[in-house]
C-alpha positions as CSV (number, residue, x, y, z in Angstrom):
1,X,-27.5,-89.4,-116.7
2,X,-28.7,-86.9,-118.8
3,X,-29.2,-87.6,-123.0
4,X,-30.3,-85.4,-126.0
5,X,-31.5,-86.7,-128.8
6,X,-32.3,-85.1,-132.6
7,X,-32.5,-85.2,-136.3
8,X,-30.1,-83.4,-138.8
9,X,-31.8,-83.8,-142.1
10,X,-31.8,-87.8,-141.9
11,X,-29.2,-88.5,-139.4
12,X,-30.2,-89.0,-136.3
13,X,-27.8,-87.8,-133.6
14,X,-27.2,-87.6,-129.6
15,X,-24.9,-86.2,-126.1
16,X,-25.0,-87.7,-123.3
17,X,-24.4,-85.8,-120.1
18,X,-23.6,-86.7,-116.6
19,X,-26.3,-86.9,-113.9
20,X,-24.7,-83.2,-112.7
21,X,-25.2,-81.7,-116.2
22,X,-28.9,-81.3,-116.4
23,X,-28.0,-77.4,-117.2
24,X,-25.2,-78.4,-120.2
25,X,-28.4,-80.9,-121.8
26,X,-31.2,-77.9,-121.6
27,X,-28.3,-75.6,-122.8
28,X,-28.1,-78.0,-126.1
29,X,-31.5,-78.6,-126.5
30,X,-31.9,-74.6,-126.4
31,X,-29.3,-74.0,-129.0
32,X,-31.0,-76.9,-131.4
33,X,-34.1,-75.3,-131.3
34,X,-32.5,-71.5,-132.2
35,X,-30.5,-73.3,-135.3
36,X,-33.6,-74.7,-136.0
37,X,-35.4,-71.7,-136.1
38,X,-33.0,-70.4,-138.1
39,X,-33.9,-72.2,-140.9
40,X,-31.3,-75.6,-140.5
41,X,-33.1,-79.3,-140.6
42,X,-33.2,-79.8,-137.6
43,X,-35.9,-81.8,-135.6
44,X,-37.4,-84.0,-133.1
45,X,-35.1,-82.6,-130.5
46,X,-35.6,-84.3,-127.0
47,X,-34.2,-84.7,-123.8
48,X,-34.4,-88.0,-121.5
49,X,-32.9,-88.9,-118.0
50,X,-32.5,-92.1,-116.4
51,X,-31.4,-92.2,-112.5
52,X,-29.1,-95.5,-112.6
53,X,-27.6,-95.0,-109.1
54,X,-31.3,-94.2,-107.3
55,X,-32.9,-96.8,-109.2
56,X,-34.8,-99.1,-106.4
57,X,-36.4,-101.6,-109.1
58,X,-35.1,-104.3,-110.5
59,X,-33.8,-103.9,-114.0
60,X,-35.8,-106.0,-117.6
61,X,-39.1,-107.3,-117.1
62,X,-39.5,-110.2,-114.0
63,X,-41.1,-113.2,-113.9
64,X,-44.5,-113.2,-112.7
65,X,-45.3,-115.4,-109.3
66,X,-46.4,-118.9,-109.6
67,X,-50.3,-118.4,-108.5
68,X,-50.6,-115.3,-110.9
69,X,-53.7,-115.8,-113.2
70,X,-53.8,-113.2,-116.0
71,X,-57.3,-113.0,-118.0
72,X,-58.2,-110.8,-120.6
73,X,-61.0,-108.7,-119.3
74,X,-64.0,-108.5,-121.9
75,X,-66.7,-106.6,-122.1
């Protein structure tokens, strides 16, 4: 899954795209950036991915094993 995110004026906005529409996403972001440079208020125009169905890790943050000693390193 593909997602484009951006500002107009104040509002913050977004599209997602499927995971076969990487072309469609760059497409938008291309035509943000041309309105933009075309004088409308328009910014902080990004793009982000996320591969759900490849995705080999577990998802949110794990608990850490039971003989795991974290220490703050000082110098």
């Amino acid at each position: 899954m593909f997602k484009v995110y951006w500002t107009e004026g104040t509002t913050p906005r977004d599209e997602a795209f499927g995971s076969d529409k990487m072309r469609e996403a760059l497409q938008l972001c291309e035509a943000l950036r041309q309105r933009r440079g075309a004088g409308e208020k328009i910014s902080f125009i990004t793009m982000c991915s996320e591969n759900l169905p490849g995705n080999t890790t577990l998802e949110g943050v794990a608990e850490p094993s039971p003989d795991y000693d974290w220490k703050k390193r000082r110098v």
